[in-house]
C-alpha positions in Angstrom: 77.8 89.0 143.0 81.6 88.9 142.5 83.9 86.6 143.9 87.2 86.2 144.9 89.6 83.9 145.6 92.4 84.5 148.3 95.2 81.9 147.9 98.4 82.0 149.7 101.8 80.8 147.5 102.5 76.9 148.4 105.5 75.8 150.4 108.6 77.5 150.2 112.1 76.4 150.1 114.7 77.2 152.5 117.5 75.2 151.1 119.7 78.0 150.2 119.7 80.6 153.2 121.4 83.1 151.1 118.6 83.3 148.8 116.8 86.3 148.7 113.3 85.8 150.6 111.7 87.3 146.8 113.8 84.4 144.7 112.7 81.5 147.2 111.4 78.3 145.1 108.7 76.7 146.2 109.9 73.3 148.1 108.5 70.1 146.8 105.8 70.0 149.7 104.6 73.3 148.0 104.8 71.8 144.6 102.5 68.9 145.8 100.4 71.0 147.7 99.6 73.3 144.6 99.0 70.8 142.1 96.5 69.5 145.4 94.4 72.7 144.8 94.8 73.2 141.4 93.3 70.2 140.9 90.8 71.4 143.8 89.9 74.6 141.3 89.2 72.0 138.0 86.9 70.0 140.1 85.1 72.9 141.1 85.1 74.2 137.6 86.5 77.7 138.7 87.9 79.9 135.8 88.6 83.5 137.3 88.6 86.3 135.1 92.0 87.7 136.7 94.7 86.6 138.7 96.3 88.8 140.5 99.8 87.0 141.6 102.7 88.6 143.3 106.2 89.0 141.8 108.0 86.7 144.3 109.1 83.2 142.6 107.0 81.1 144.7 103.7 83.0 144.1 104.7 82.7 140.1 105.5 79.0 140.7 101.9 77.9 142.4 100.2 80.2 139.8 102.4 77.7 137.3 101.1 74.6 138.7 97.6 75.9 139.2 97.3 76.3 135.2 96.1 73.7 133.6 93.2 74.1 135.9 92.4 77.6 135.1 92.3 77.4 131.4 92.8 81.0 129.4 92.8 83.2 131.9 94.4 87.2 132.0 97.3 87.3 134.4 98.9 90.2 135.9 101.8 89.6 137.8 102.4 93.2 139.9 105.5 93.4 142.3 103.8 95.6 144.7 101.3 92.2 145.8 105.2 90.9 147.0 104.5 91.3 150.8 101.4 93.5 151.2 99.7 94.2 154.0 96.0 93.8 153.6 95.4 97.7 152.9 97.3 97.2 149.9 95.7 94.3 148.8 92.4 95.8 149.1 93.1 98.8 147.1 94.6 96.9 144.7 91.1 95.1 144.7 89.0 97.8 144.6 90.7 99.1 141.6 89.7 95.9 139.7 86.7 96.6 137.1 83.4 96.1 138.1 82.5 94.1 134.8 85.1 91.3 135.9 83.0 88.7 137.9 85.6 86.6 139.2 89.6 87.1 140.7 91.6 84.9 142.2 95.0 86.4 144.2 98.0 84.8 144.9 99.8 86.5 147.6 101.8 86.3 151.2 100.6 85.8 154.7 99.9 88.2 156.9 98.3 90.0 154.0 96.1 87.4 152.3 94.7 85.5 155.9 94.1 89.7 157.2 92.5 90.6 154.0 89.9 87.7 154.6 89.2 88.4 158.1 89.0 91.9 156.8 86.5 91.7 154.2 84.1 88.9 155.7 81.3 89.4 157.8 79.9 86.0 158.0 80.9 82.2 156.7 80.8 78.8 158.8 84.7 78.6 158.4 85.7 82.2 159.2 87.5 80.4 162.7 89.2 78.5 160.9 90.7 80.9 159.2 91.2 83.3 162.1 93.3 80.4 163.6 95.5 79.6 160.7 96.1 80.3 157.3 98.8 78.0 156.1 100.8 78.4 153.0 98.3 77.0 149.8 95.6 77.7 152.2 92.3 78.9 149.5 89.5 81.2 150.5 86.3 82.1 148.9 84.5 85.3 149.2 81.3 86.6 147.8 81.3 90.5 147.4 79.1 92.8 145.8 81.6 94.8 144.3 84.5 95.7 143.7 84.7 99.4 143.7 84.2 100.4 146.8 84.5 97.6 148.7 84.9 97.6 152.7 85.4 95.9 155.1 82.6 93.6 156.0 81.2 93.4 152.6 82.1 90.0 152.0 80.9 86.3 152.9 83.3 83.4 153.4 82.1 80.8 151.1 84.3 78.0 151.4 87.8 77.8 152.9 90.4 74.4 151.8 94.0 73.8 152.9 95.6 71.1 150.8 95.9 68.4 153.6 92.0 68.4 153.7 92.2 67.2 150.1 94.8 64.2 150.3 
């Protein structure tokens, strides 16, 4: 089994209107809410193989704050993640080696939160997530692949937003 983890970037800022949406810094709810899950992933013990982030500031900023948690890890950061829809994201997915066991993505709503609705077929939480998928919101899938991965394929195995951590 394979597994992936779906996280949408923290909290952005809004302070400068003027700002491009792709150079928006994360605002310091987001910065508190990423450390919240990075330190979420080190309890857990969860070292991907990959990540996957987007090319936008505030994906690169929670991947930041969510290192020291991940350890040595291989990180591609590919400006086509920047806004995907959830075809996109899968394709990128299924073009990820079938030796790598683990991947965590760090992308943009409605691409991440459609992606896991896409992909899994069953998991206690999958409501949840069908009603909302704020921003640092985490999902867990198991697959059994992925080359060739479709829709349904996957199982929720766990789903966290940061204000369930404290």
């Amino acid at each position: 089994m394979r597994t992936l983890y779906l996280l949408r970037h923290a909290k952005s800022s809004w302070d400068d209107p003027a700002l491009p949406d792709h150079e928006r810094p994360l605002a310091s709810r987001g910065v508190r809410d990423a450390k919240r899950i990075g330190k979420h992933l080190g309890r857990l013990g969860v070292t991907p193989a990959l990540v996957l982030c987007s090319s936008a500031v505030r994906t690169q900023e929670t991947l930041d704050l969510l290192r020291p948690a991940l350890g040595e890890v291989a990180v591609q950061v590919e400006e086509q993640l920047y806004g995907a829809s959830s075809e996109a994201l899968l394709e990128r997915i299924r073009s990820v080696s079938d030796e790598v066991g683990s991947v965590l993505l760090i992308g943009h709503n409605p691409g991440v939160q459609d992606l896991v609705l896409a992909l899994a077929s069953s998991g206690a939480e999958l409501e949840l997530v069908e009603a909302k998928f704020p921003t640092a919101a985490l999902a867990t899938l198991a697959l059994p692949r992925w080359s060739n991965l479709n829709p349904g394929d996957a199982q929720l195995v766990a789903y966290v937003v940061p204000k369930e951590l404290g």
